[in-house]
C-alpha positions as CSV (number, residue, x, y, z in Angstrom):
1,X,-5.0,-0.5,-10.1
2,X,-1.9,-2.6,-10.7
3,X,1.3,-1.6,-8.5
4,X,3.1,-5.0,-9.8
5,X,6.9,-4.1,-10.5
6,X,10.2,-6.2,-9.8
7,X,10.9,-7.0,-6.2
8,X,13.6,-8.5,-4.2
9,X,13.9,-11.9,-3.1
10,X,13.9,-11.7,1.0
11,X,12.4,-14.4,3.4
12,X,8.8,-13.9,2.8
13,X,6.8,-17.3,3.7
14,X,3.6,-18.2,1.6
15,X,2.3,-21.0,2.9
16,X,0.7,-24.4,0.4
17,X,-3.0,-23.2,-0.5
18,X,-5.7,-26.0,0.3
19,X,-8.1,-26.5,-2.2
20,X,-11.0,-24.1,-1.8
21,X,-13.7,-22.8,-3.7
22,X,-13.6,-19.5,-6.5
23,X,-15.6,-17.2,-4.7
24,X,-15.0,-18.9,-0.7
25,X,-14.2,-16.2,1.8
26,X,-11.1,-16.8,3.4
27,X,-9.9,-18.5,6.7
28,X,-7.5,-16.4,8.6
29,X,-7.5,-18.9,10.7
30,X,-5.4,-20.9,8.5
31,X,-1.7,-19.9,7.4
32,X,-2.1,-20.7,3.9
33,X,-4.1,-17.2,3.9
34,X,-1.0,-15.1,5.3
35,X,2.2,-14.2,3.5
36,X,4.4,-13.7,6.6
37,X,7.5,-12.1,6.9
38,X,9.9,-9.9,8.8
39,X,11.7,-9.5,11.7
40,X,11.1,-11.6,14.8
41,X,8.9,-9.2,17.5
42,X,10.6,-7.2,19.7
43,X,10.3,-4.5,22.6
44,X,11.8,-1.8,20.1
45,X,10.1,-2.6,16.8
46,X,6.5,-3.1,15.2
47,X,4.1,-5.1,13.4
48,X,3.1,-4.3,9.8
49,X,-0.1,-4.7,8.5
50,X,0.0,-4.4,4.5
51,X,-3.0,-5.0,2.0
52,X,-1.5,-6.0,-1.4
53,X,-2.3,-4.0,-4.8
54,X,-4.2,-5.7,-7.8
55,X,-2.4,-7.9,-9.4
56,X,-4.7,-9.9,-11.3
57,X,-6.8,-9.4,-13.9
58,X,-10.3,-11.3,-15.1
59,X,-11.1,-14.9,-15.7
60,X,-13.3,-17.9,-16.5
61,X,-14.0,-20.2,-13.6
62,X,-14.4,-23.9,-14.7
63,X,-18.1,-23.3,-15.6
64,X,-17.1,-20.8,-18.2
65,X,-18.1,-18.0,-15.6
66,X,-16.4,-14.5,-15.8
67,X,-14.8,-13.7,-12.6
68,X,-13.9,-10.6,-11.2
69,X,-12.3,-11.3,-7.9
70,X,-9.2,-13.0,-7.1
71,X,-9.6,-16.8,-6.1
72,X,-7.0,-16.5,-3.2
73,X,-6.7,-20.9,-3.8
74,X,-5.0,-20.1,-7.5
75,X,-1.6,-20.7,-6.8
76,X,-1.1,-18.5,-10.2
77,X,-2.9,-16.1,-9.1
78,X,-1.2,-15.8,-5.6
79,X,2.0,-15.9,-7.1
80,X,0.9,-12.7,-9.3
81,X,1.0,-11.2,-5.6
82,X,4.5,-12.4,-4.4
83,X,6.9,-9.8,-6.1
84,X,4.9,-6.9,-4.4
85,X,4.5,-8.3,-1.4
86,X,8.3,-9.3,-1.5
87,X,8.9,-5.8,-2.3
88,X,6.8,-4.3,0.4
89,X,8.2,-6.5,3.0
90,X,11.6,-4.6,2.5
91,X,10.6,-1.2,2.0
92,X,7.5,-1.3,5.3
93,X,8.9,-4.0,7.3
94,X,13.1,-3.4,7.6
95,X,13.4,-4.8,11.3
96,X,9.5,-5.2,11.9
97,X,7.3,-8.4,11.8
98,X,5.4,-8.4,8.4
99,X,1.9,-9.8,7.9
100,X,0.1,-9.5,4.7
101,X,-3.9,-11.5,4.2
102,X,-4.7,-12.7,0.6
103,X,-7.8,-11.5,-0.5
104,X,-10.3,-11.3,-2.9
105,X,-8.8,-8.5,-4.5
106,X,-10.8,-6.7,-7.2
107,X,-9.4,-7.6,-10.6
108,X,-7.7,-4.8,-13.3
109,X,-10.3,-4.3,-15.9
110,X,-12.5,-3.6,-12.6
111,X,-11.0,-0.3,-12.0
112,X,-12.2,0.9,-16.3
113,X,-15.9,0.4,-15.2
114,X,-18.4,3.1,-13.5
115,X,-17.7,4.2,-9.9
116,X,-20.8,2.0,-9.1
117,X,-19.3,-0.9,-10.3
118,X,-16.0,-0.8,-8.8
119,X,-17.6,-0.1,-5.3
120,X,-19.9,-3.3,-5.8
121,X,-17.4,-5.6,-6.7
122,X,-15.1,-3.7,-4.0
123,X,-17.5,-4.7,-1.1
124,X,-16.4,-8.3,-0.8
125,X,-12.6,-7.4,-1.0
126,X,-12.9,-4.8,1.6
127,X,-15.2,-8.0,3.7
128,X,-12.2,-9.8,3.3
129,X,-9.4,-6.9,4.4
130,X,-11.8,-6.3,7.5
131,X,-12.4,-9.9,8.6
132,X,-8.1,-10.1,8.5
133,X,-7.6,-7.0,10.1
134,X,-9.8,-8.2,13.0
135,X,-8.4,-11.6,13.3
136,X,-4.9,-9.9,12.7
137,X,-5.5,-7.8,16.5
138,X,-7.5,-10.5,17.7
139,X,-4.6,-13.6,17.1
140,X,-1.5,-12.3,16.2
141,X,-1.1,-8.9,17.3
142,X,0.0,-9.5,21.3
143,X,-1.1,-5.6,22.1
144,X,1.9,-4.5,20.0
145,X,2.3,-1.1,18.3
146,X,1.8,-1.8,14.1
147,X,1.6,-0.2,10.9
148,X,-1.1,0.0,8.1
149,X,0.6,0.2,4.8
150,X,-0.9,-0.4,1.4
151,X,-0.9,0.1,-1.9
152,X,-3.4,0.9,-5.3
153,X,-6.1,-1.5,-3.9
154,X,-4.5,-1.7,-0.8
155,X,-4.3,1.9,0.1
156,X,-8.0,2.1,-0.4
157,X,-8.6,-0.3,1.9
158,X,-6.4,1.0,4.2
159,X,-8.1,4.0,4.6
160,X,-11.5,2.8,5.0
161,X,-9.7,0.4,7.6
162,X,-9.1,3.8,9.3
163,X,-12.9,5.1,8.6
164,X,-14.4,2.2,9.4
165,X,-12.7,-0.4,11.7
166,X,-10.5,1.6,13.8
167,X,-11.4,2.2,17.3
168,X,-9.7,4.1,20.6
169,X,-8.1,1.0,21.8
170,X,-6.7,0.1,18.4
171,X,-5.6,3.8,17.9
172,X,-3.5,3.7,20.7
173,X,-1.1,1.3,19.0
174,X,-1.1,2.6,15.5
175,X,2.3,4.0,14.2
176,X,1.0,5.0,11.2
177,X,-0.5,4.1,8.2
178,X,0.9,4.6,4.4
179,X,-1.9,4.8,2.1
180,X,0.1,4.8,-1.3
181,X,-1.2,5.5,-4.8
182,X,-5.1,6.5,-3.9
183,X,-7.4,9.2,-3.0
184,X,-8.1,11.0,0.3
185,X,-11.4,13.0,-0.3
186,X,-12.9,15.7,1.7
187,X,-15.6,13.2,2.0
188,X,-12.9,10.7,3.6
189,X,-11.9,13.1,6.1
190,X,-15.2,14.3,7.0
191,X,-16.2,13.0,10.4
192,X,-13.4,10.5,9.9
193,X,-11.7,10.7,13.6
194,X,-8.7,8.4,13.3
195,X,-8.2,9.5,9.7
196,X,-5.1,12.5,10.4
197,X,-3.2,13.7,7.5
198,X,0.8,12.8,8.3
199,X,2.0,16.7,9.1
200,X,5.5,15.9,8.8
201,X,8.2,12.8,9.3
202,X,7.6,11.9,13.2
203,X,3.9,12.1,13.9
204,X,2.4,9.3,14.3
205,X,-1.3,7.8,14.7
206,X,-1.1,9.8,10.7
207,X,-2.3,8.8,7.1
208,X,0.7,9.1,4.6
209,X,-0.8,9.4,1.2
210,X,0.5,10.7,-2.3
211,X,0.3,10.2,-5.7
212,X,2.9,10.8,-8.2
213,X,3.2,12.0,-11.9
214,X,5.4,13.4,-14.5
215,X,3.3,16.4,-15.1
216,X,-0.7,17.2,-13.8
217,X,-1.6,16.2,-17.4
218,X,-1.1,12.9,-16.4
219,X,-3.5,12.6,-12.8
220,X,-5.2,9.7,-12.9
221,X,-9.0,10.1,-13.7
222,X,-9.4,7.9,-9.9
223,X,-7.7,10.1,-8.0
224,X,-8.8,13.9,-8.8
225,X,-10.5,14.1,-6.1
226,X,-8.0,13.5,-3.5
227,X,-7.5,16.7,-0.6
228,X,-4.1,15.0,0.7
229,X,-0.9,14.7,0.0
230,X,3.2,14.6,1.7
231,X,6.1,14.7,-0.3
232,X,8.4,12.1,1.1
233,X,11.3,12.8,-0.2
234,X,11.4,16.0,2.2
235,X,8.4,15.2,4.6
236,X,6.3,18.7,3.7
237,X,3.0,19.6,2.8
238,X,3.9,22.7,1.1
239,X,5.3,22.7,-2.7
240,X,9.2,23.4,-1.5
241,X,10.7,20.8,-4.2
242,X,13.2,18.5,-2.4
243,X,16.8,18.6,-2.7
244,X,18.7,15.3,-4.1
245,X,20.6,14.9,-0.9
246,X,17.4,14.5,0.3
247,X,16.7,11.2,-1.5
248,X,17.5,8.3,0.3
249,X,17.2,5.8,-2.7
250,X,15.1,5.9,-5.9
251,X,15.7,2.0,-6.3
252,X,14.3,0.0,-9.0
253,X,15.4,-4.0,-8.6
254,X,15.6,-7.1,-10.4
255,X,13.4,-10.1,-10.0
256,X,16.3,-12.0,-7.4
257,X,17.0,-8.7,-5.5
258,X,19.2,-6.8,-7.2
259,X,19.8,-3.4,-8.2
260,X,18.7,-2.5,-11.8
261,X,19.0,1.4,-11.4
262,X,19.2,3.8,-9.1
263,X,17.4,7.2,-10.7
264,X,18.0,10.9,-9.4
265,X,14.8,11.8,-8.8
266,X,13.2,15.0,-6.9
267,X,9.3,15.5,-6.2
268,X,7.3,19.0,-5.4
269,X,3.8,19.0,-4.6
270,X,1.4,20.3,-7.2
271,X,-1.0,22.1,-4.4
272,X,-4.0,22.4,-7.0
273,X,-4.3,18.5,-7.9
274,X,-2.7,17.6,-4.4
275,X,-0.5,15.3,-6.1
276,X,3.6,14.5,-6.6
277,X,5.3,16.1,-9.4
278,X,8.2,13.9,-10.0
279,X,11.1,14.8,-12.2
280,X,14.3,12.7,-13.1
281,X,12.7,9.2,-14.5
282,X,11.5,9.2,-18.1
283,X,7.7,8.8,-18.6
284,X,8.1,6.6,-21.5
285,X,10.0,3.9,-19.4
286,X,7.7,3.7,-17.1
287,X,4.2,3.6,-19.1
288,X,2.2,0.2,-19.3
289,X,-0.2,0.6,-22.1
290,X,-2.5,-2.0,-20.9
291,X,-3.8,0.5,-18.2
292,X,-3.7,3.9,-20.1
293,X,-7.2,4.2,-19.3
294,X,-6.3,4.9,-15.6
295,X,-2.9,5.6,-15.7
296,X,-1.4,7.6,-18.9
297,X,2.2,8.2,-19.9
298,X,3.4,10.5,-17.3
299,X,1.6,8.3,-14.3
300,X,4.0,6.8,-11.6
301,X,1.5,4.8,-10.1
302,X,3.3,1.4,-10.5
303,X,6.6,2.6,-9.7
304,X,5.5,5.0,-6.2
305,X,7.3,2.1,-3.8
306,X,10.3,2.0,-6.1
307,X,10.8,5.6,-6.4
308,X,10.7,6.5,-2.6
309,X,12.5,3.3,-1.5
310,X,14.9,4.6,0.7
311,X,13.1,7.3,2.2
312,X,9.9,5.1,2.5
313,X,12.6,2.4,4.9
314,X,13.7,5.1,7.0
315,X,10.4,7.0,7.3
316,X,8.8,3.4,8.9
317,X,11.9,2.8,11.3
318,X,11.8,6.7,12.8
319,X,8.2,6.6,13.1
320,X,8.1,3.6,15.0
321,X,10.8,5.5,17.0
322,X,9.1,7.7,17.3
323,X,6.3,5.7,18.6
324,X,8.1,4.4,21.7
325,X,9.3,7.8,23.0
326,X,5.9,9.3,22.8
327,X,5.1,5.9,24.9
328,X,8.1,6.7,27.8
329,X,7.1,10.4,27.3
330,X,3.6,9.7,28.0
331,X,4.7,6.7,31.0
């Protein structure tokens, strides 16, 4: 699912693509596959880890082939990704060193077909997540404490990042991870050890998941199954709406970074569908017909990283705090 919307211009790096073919797997080994970005490391702060949202939708290779996964060597199709990833660099990685892989992302019209489909063609973009992920603590992380964060796509492959990649060692250093805009099922969870529901603002080693909406009507058809959800406007698990002195910016921006709007908006968990109830942005402003299938009038999907901006910043930069005094705690 798409989680494309206007994002800031900040110092996020995407290095020239070599030529490569459609359906190559990436190097992640080479630079061009990294959009890099960030703070400089330090003894105080963290890496971020982020998977990217789809952003692309189908096309005909040069043979007249269909083609339902990204070619990471399109330079149009990597630039679909560079508002996102421009946008999660300043809401995941204010103060933090910033790495995001480009991957062979699923395409849009993917997420209309079958369950069986989508996994099938989600296999190789999941290959591709893993293989960075593992070169990522391998090369680049230096033994330091990071964040997962994702979004749409990306939070899927986040969490089975978390169900399938994650060891003891790696646990150790994880801050959190922010799996935004897709499911946690009870199938997810089961057995799942470093898979932990986020109980509240400072623990860390959590999954922070929600979904948001206008009204329950509205829940996508991909995401009824989900068992998790925080509200982080106020940080609970319970359905206690939040307050509006709670919200720490609902911020939607313009292309070169600045401020569009700032909406008054409030959330309460619906504890039946486990999902956001938002309420202070109009539905209708927000609806992109070309995905009604998944996401009717009333969905938030898109806008999730926009509506918790501010709150989303200063949730990363306590739990990484947070992070460092469990470490002297713990020394």
């Amino acid at each position: 699912m798409s989680a494309c919307w206007h994002a800031s211009a900040s110092g996020l790096a995407a290095e020239s693509c070599r030529s490569g073919k459609a359906n190559e797997k990436p190097d992640y080994g080479n630079p061009a596959m990294w959009c890099t970005g960030g703070a400089a490391p330090t003894e105080t702060n963290a890496d971020v880890f982020y998977v990217a949202p789809t952003c692309n939708w189908g096309w005909t290779d040069e043979d007249g082939n269909a083609r339902w996964l990204m070619d990471v060597y399109d330079e149009t199709q990597r630039g679909n990704l560079q508002e996102p990833l421009k946008l999660a660099e300043r809401v995941f990685a204010a103060g933090n060193r910033f790495y995001a892989p480009y991957y062979r992302q699923i395409t849009m019209e993917s997420w209309f077909e079958p369950d069986s489909v989508i996994e099938r063609r989600f296999a190789t973009a999941m290959e591709d997540v893993a293989r960075a992920f593992d070169y990522y603590l391998e090369k680049l992380n230096d033994g330091r404490p990071f964040v997962l964060a994702g979004h749409s796509q990306g939070a899927k492959c986040i969490i089975e990042l978390l169900k399938t990649r994650m060891d003891a060692r790696s646990y150790e250093r994880l801050v959190a991870a922010y799996a935004v805009g897709y499911e946690i099922t009870e199938d997810d969870l089961a057995g799942a050890r470093f898979l932990v529901p986020a109980a509240d603002s400072l623990d860390t080693g959590v999954a922070v998941c929600f979904n948001s909406v206008a009204d329950t009507a509205a829940v996508s058809s991909l995401f009824r199954r989900n068992r998790v959800c925080i509200n982080p406007l106020n940080w609970r698990t319970d359905d206690r709406p939040s307050l509006p002195e709670e919200n720490r910016g609902t911020v939607f921006l313009n292309p070169d970074g600045t401020v569009a709007r700032i909406a008054p908006v409030s959330a309460r968990i619906d504890t039946t569908y486990h999902t956001l109830v938002v309420e202070g942005l109009d539905p209708a402003a927000c609806f992109m017909p070309e995905i009604e299938a998944i996401a009717p009038e009333g969905n938030y999907h898109v806008q999730e990283l926009n509506i918790y901006f501010g709150n989303l910043r200063h949730n990363v930069a306590r739990r990484v705090q947070a992070y460092y005094a469990g470490r002297r705690a713990a020394d």
